[in-house]
C-alpha positions in Angstrom: 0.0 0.0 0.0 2.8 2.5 0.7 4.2 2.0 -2.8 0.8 2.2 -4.3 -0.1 5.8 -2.7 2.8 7.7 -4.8 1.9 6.0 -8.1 -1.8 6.3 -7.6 -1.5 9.9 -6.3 0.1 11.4 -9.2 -2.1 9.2 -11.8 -4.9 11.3 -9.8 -3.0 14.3 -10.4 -2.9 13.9 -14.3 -6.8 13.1 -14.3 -7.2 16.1 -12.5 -5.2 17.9 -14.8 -7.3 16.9 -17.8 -10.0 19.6 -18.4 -11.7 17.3 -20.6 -12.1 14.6 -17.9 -13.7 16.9 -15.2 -17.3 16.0 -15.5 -15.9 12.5 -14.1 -13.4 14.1 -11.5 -15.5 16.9 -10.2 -19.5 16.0 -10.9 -21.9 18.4 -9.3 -24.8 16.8 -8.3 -28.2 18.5 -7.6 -29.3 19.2 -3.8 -31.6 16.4 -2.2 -35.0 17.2 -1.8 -36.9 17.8 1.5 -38.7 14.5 1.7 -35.1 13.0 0.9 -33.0 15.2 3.5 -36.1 14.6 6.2 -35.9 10.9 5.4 -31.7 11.0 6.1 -32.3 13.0 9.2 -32.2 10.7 12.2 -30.4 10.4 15.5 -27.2 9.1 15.8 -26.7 5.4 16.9 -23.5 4.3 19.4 -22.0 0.8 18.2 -19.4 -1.3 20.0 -16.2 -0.7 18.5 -14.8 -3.7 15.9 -12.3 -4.9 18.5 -15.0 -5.7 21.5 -17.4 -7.4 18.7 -14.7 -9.5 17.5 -13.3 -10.5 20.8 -16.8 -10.5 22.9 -18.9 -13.7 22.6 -21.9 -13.1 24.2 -23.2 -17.0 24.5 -20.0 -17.7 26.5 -21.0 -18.3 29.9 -18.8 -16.2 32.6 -16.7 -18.4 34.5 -15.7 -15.6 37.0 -17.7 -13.0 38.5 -16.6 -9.5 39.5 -15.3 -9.3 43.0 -14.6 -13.0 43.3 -11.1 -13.4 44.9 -8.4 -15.2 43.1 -7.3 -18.6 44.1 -3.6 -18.7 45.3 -0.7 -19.8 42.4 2.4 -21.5 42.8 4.6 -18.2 42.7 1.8 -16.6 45.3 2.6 -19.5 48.2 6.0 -19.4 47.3 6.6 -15.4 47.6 6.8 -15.4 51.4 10.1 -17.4 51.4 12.0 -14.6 49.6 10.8 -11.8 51.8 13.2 -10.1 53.8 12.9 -10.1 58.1 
């Protein structure tokens, strides 16, 4: 993609250039009607980000629940042996 950008953004540049080419490059299109702009207007929806959808699985049961203290681990019994007097 980095090598692409240079080539593509100076093929843009030339198309641009080209005054016979600018109904393609620079089209003006006609303002939407009321009925149209009314039908557009609505309020604005929060989603959950891509990350949490891909990595949340909702029909996984929860194995731990909040609060629940944490069972001891080998290097937790073993810390009090290195603790200095």
């Amino acid at each position: 993609a980095n090598s692409a950008l240079p080539i593509f953004g100076l093929f843009m540049q030339k198309i641009n250039a080209d005054k016979s080419l600018s109904t393609f490059t620079n089209p003006r299109f006609p303002h939407p009607s009321k009925s149209v702009l009314r039908q557009l207007s609505c309020d604005d929806e929060k989603e959950d980000g891509f990350l949490k959808k891909l990595f949340t699985n909702e029909e996984k049961a929860k194995t731990k629940e909040f609060g629940e203290t944490k069972k001891k681990g080998f290097f937790d019994k073993i810390k009090k042996v290195f603790k200095k007097n």
